[in-house]
N, C-alpha and C positions, 0 to 999 in steps of 0.2 A: 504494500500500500504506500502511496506516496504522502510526503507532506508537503508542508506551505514551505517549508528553507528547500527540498529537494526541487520544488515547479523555480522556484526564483534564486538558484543558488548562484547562476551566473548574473544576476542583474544587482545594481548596487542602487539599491533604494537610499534617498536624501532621509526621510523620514517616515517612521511605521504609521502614518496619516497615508501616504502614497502605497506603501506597501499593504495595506487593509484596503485601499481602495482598487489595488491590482489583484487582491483577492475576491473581493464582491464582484469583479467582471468577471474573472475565472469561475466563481460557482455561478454566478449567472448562465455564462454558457454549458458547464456541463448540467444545471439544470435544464436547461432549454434541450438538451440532446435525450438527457433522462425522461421528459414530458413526451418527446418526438418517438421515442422509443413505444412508450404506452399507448400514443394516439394510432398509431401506424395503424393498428388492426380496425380504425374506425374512417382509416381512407381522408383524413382533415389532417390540418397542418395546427400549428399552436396557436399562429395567428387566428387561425378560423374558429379554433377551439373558445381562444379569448371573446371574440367578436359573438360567439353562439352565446356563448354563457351572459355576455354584455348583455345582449336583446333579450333573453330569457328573464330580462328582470323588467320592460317594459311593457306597453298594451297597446301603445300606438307608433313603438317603431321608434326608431333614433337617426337621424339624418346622418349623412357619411361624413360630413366633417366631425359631427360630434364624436361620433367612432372611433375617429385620429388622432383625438384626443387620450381617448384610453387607452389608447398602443403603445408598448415604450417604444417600437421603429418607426417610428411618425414618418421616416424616409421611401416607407412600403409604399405599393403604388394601391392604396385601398382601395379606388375604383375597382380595378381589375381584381382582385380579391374578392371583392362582390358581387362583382359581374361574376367570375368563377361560380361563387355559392349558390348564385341565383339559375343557373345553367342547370347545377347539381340538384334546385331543389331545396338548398336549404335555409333559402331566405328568400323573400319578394320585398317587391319595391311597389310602393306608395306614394302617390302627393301626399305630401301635406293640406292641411285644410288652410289653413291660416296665409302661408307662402308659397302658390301654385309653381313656384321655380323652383321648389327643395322637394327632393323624394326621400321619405323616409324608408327606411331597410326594417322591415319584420320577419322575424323567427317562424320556419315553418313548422309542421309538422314532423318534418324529416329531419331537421334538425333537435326540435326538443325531443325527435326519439333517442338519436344521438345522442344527446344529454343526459337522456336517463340511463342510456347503456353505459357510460363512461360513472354516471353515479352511482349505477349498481354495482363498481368497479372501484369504488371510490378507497377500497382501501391496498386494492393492486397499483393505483395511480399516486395515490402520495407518498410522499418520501417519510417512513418513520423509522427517526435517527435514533440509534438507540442512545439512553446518556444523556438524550439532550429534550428534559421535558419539556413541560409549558413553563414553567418559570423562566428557564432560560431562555426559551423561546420568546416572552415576552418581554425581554430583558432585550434583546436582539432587537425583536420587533423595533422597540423604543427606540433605540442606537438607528438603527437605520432609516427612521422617519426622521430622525433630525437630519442626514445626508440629502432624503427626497428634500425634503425643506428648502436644502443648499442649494441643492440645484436648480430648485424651482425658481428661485431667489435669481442666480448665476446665468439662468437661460432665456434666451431671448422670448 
């Protein structure tokens, strides 16, 4: 098993502020690879997984900018992602009532099955660390909303 001095043993960190923040990119993406792994059998990508679960919590749909909002790759081409889902089934598109130029994106059927299959999974899909309860987990949590914070702060 590797550790955090064996990934970064050739990099000479200024300060452990830099080096905790090369590690939250590091498990970022091997969590993003471990979620990709789980979804694989459900034929959706993580983006889409996000985006299903986004809409699963609305009734009249969320406009695609708003969507892009709740992506950390805001760089993705979310049209086309949509369009994808929309192909597949598992989302439609809506005007708006209010702004006949904004089409809102709603959760099919196809999708909240998807969603249920993945919940009824829900304990093959999460990661539980052993060691590492809720306390610490909540401890963490904390720690790392003050980072979102930073950056939210930090970005244009």
């Amino acid at each position: 098993m590797m550790t955090i001095e064996d990934i970064y043993k050739n990099i000479p960190f200024t300060s452990y502020q830099n080096k905790a923040f090369a590690s939250i990119m590091y498990l970022g993406v091997m969590g993003e690879r471990y979620i990709e792994t789980k979804l694989a059998e459900f034929n959706i990508s993580t983006q889409q997984f996000r985006i299903l679960r986004l809409l699963r919590r609305t009734t009249d749909g969320m406009p695609i900018y708003t969507i892009a909002q709740y992506l950390p790759d805001r760089k993705s081409d979310i049209s086309r992602l949509i369009e994808r889902m929309h192909k597949s089934g598992l989302v439609s598109r809506k005007r708006d009532k209010k702004d006949k130029r904004v089409y809102n994106v709603l959760i099919n059927q196809a999708g909240l099955n998807i969603l249920a299959a993945i919940d009824s999974k829900e304990g093959d899909i999460n990661f539980d660390i052993p060691d590492f309860n809720e306390e610490k987990a909540k401890i963490l949590y904390e720690h790392l909303q003050v980072l979102v914070d930073a950056f939210y702060k930090a970005l244009p």
